[in-house]
C-alpha positions in Angstrom: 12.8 -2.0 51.8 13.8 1.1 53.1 18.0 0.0 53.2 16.9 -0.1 49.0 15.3 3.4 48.9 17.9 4.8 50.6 20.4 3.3 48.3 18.5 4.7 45.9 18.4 7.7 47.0 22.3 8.2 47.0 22.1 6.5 43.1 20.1 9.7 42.4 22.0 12.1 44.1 25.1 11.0 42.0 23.2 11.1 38.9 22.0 14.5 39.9 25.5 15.8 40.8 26.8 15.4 37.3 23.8 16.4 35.6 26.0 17.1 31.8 28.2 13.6 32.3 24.7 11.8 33.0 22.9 13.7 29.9 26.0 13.0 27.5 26.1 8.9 28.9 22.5 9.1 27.8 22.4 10.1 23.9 23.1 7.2 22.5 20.3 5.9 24.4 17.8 8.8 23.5 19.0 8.8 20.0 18.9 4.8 19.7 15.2 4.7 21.0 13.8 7.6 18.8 15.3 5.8 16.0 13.9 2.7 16.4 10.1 4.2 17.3 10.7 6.2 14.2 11.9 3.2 11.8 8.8 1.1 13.0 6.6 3.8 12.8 7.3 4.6 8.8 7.0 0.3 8.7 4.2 0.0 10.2 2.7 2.9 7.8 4.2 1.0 5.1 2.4 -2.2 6.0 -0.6 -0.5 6.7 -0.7 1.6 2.8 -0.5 -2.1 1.4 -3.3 -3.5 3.6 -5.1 -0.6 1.8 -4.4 -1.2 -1.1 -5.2 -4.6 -1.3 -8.3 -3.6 -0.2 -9.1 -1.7 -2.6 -8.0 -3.8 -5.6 -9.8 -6.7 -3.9 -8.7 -10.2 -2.9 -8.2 -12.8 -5.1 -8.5 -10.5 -8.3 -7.3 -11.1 -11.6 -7.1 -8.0 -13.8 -7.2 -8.3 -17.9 -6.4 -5.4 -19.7 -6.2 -4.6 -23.6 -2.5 -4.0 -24.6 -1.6 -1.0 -27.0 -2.8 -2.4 -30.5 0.6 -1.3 -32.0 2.5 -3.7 -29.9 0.1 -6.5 -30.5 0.8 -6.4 -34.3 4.3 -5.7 -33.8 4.3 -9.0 -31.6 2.0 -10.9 -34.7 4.4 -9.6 -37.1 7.5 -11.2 -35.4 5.8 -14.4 -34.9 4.2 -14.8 -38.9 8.2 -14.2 -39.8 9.5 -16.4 -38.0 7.1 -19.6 -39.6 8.5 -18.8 -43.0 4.8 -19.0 -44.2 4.9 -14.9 -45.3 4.0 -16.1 -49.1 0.8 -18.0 -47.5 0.2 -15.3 -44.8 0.2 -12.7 -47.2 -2.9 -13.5 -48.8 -5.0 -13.6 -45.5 -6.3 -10.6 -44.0 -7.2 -11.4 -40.5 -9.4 -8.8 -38.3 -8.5 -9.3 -34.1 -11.0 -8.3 -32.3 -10.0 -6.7 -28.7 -11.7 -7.5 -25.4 -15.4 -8.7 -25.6 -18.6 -9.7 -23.7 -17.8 -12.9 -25.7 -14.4 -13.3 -23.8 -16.5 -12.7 -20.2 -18.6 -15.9 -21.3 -15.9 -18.1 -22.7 -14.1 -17.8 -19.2 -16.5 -18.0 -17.2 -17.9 -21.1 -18.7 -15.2 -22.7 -18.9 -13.1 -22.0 -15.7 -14.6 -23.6 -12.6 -12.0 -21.4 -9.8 -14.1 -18.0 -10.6 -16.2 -17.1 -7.9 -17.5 -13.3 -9.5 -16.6 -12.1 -12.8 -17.4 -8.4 -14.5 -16.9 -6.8 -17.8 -15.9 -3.2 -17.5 -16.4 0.0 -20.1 -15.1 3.5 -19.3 -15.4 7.0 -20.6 -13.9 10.1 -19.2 -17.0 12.3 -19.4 -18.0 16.1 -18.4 -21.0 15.0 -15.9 -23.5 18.3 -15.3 -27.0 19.2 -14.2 -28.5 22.6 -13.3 -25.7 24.1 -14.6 -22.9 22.4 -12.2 -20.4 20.4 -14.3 -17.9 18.0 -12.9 -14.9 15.7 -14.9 -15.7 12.4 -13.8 -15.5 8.8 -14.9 -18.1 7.0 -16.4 -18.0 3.7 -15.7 -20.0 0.4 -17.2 -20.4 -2.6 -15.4 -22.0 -5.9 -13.9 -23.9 -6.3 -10.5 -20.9 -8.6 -9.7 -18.3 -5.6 -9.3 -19.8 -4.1 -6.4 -19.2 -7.4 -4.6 -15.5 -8.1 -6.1 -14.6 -4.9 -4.8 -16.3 -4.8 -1.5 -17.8 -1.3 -1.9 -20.6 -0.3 0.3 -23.5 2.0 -0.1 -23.4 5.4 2.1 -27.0 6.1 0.5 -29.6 4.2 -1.8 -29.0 1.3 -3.6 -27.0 -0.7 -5.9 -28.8 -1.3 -9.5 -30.4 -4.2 -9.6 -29.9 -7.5 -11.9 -33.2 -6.1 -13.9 -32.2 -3.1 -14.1 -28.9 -4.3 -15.4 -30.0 -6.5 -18.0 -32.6 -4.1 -19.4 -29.7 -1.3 -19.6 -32.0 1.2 -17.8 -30.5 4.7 -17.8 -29.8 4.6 -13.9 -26.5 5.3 -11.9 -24.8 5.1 -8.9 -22.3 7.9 -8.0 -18.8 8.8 -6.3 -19.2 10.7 -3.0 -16.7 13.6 -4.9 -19.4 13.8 -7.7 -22.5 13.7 -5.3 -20.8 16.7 -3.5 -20.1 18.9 -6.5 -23.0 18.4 -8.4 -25.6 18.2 -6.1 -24.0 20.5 -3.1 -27.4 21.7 -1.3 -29.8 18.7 -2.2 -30.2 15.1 -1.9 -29.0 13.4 -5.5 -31.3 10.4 -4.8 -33.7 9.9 -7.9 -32.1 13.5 -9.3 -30.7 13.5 -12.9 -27.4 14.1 -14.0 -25.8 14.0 -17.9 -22.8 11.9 -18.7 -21.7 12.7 -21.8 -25.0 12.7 -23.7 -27.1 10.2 -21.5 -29.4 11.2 -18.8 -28.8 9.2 -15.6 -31.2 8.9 -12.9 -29.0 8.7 -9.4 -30.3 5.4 -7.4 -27.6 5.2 -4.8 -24.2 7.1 -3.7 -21.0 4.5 -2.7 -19.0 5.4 0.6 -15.9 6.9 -0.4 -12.8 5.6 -0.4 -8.7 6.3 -0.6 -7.3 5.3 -4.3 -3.4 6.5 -4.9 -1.7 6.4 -8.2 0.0 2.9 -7.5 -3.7 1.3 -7.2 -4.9 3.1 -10.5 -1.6 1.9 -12.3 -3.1 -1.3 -11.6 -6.3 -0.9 -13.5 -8.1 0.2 -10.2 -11.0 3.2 -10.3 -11.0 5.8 -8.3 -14.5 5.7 -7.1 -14.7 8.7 -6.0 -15.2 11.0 -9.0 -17.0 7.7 -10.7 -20.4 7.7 -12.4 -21.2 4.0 -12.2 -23.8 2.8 -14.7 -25.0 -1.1 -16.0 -22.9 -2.0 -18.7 -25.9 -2.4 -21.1 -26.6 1.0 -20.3 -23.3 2.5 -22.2 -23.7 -0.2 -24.8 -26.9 0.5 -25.8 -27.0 4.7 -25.1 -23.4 5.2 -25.3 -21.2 3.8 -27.6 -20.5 0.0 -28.3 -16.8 -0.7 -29.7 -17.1 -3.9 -31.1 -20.0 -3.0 -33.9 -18.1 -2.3 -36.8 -19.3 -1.1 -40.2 -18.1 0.7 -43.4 -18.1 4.2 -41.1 -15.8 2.9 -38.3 -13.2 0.4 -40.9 -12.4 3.7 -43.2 -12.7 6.3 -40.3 -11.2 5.3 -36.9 -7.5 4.0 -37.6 -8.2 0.1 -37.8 -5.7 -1.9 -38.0 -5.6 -4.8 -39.9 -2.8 -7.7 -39.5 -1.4 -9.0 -43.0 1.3 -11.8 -42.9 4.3 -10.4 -42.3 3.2 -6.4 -41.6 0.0 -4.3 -40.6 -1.9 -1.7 -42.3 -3.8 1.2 -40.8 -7.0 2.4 -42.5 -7.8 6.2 -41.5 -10.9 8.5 -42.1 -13.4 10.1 -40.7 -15.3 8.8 -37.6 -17.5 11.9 -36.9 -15.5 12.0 -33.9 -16.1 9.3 -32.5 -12.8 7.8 -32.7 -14.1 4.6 -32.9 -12.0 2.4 -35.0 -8.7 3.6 -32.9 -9.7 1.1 -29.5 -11.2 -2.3 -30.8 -11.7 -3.3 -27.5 -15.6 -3.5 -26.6 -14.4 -3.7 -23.1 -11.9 -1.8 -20.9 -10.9 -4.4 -19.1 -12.3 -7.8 -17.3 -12.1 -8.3 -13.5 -12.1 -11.6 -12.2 -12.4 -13.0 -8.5 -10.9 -16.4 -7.8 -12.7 -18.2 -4.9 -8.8 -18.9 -2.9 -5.6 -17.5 -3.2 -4.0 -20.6 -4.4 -5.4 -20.4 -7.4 -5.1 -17.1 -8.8 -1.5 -18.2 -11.0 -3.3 -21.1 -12.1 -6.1 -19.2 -13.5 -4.0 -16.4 -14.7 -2.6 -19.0 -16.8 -5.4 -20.9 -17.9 -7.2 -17.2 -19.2 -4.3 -16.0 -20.8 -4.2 -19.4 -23.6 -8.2 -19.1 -23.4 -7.6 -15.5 -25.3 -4.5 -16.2 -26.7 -6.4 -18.5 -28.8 -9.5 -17.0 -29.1 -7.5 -13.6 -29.8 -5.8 -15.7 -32.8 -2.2 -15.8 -31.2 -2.2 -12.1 -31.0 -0.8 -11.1 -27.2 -3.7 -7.9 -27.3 -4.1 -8.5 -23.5 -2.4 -7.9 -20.3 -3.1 -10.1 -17.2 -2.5 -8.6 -13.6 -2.6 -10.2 -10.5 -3.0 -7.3 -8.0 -2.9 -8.5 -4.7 0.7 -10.8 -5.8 2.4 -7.6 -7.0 1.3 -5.5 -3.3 2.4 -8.5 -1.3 5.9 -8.8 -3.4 5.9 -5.1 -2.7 5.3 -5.6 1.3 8.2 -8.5 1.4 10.5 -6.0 -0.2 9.2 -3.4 2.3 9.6 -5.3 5.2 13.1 -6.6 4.4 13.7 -2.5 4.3 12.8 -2.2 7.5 14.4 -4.9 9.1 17.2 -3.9 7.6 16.4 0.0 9.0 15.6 -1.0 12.4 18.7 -3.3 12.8 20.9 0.0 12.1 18.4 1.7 14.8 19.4 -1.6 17.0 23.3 -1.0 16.2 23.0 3.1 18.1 21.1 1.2 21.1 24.0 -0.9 21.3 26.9 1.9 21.1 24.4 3.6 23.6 25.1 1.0 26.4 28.5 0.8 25.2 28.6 4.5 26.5 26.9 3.7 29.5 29.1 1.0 30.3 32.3 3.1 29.4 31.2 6.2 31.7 30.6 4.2 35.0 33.7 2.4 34.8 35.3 5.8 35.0 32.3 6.6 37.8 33.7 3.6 39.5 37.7 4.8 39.5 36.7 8.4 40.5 34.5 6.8 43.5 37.1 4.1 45.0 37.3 6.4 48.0 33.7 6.6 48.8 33.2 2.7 47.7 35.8 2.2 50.6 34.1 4.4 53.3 30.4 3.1 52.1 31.8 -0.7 52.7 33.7 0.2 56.0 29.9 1.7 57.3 28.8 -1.7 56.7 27.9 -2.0 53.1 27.9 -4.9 51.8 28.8 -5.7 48.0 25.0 -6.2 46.9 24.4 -2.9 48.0 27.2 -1.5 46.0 26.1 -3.5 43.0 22.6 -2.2 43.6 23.7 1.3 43.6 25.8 1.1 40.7 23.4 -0.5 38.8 20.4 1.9 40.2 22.6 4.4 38.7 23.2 3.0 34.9 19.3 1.9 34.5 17.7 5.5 35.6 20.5 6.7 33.1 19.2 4.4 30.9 15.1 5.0 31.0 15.3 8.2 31.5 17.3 8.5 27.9 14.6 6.0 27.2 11.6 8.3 28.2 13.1 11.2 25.8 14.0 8.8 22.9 10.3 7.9 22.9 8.7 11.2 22.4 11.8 12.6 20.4 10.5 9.6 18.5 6.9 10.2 18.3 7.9 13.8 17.5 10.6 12.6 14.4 7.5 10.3 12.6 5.1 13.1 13.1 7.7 15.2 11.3 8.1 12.4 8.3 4.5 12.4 7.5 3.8 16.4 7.6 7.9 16.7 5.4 7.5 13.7 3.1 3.8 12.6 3.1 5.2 8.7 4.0 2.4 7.4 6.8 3.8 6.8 10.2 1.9 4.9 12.9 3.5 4.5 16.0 1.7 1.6 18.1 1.7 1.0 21.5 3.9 -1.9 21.1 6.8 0.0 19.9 6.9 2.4 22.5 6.6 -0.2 24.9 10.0 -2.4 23.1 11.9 0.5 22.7 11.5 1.7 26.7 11.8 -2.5 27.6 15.0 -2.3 25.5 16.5 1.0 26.9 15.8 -0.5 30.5 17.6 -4.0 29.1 20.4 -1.9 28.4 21.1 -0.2 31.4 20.8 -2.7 33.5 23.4 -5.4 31.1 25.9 -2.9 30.7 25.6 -1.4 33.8 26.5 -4.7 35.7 30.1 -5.0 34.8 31.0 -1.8 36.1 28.5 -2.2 39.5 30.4 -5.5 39.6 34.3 -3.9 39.4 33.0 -1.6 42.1 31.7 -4.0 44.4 34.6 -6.1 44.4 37.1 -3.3 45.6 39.2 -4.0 48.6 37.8 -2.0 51.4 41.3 -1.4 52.8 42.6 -0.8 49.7 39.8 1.6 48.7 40.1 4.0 51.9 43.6 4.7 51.3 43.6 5.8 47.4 43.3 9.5 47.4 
């Protein structure tokens, strides 16, 4: 043991004497490893935004949402010109209704692959009380939603099936609209207006991260949400699907009519309330396994399809499918990102290699006096290669924390979320060891097998 710590020893003291040559051999080492702590790092953020996300949008959710009316009778006008019926089509004047309560029963009756299903209603409201106002959603729904989307209470309760079905004027809130209208006191059995309704506060939800990408998808943010039953808005509120003289000559109703559409407009009070047609916002649905979410996509969209009278008026969005797509396409990024990190790891012990090989001509001399003084050519190998791998971790040791350093900097600079794990750190430092001690052993190996004789007498 103590012929190798002396052997080190002299490995050190040659590092030590060329202190620039050894700092140079070891860039592409430091530079290699920080790149490949800092590529896994924004991948491993990456993978952990779209866990997020999923679980937020839930798993196993299918989302329907109305389409723009416009489109939907721009879609029903192609379709009654191409059966060359116009003459027949003309004379029927055909009302489509939008997304219903009726729709919410048809599907779940029919399809046996649902596990939770919810109707949702929303308003964008002013919510105030004691003179505190806040913009906030206000948001209509079934018992079942609190369960499709896994959201927890931080205080209170959940409404209950009673109160649900009775549409009693109760609510449960958004931390962000617990905090700004009730700043100094408990909101638990306080009242707050939505709108025009009184709401009695039962419960507050624990808050939780929505982006833009989530809301694209037809996902709340719950955080500045006034949830309320969905009876509730329907009977205080406002209820979409009643129609009457008011809302068909006031609101912008469209009417299909064989081969075209006409628009009715007047006065709605200002209510608006012919212009959307769809009783519901949209309709959330939770599938009881992943394999069947396509097949139930499917299966709803001809359900409304027909009971929508061949009128496309809907959307249907699977979620979860589009994140994971998103996370294969992310991943095939960074593979693609970390083999380039790879590539400077690998023209890092290329350097190593390339500057002891020129250690070992510029040492023949002292290779020759070390093997006359009874080295023998394991101990020149060892020192050699001594040499090369402290070269190598030590680049290794920087390349980490200039890595650390360079994902800190990405998430302050760009706002992309790093996370370096332990696991990287300890690869990248593995790998920079690897290195130095592969490419190090060709040259340890030239210098080993010098001729003694030979090697004394080169100047």
């Amino acid at each position: 043991m103590e012929r190798y710590l002396q052997i080190l020893s002299v490995s050190l003291e040659a590092v030590f004497l060329n202190k620039s040559r050894s700092f140079l051999t070891a860039l592409g080492i430091i530079f290699g490893v920080a790149a490949v702590i800092a590529m896994m790092a924004i991948g491993n953020g990456a993978r952990q935004e779209i866990l997020n996300q999923i679980k937020v949008v839930g798993v196993n959710n299918i989302v329907i949402l109305p389409q723009n009316q416009n489109q939907a009778a721009n879609d029903n006008t192609k379709d009654d010109k191409q059966t060359g019926n116009d003459n027949e089509k003309a004379l029927q004047k055909k009302y489509v209704s939008g997304l219903t309560l009726n729709d919410v029963e048809n599907i779940k009756n029919i399809l046996p692959t649902i596990q939770y299903i919810t109707p949702v209603v929303e308003y964008k409201v002013t919510a105030s009380t004691n003179g505190k106002k806040v913009n906030a959603q206000l948001t209509g729904i079934s018992t079942a939603f609190f369960r499709i989307f896994n959201l927890s209470i931080r205080k209170g309760a959940f409404f209950t099936p009673q109160q649900a079905t009775n549409g009693e004027p109760v609510c449960v809130i958004g931390p962000e609209v617990a905090t700004r209208l009730f700043p100094d006191k408990d909101p638990l059995g306080k009242q707050l207006k939505a709108g025009n309704v009184w709401l009695k506060v039962i419960g507050i939800i624990k808050g939780l991260r929505v982006d833009k990408k989530a809301e694209k998808m037809g996902i709340l943010d719950y955080n500045r949400t006034i949830f309320t039953p969905l009876k509730t808005i329907l009977l205080r509120y406002k209820d979409r699907s009643l129609i009457n003289q008011a809302s068909l000559s006031g609101g912008g109703q469209t009417f299909f009519i064989g081969g075209g559409s006409i628009t009715l407009f007047g006065g709605d009070n200002g209510q608006n309330q012919g212009a959307n047609n769809n009783q519901l916002d949209k309709i959330v649905v939770q599938v009881k396994e992943s394999s069947e979410l396509v097949p139930t996509a499917k299966v709803i969209k001809k359900i409304l399809t027909r009971r929508h009278q061949n009128t496309q008026n809907f959307e249907i969005k699977i979620p979860e499918l589009l994140l994971r797509q998103e996370q294969k396409t992310k991943d095939i990024f960074n593979i693609v990102l970390g083999a380039i990190a790879g590539i400077s790891l690998l023209v890092g012990g290329i350097g190593i290699m390339n500057i002891m090989l020129a250690s070992v001509m510029e040492r023949i001399r002292e290779i020759g006096v070390r093997r006359a003084t009874g080295a023998t050519q394991k101990d020149i190998i060892f020192q050699f290669l001594a040499e090369s791998t402290f070269i190598s971790i030590t680049g290794g040791v920087i390349g980490v924390l200039l890595g650390v350093i360079m994902a800190k900097v990405i998430t302050l600079t760009t706002g992309i979320l790093t996370i370096v794990s332990f696991w990287s750190i300890l690869l990248s430092f593995g790998v920079a060891a690897a290195v130095g001690i592969i490419f190090g052993y060709l040259p340890a190996k030239k210098a080993a097998q010098q001729d003694p004789v030979e090697s004394l007498r080169h100047d």
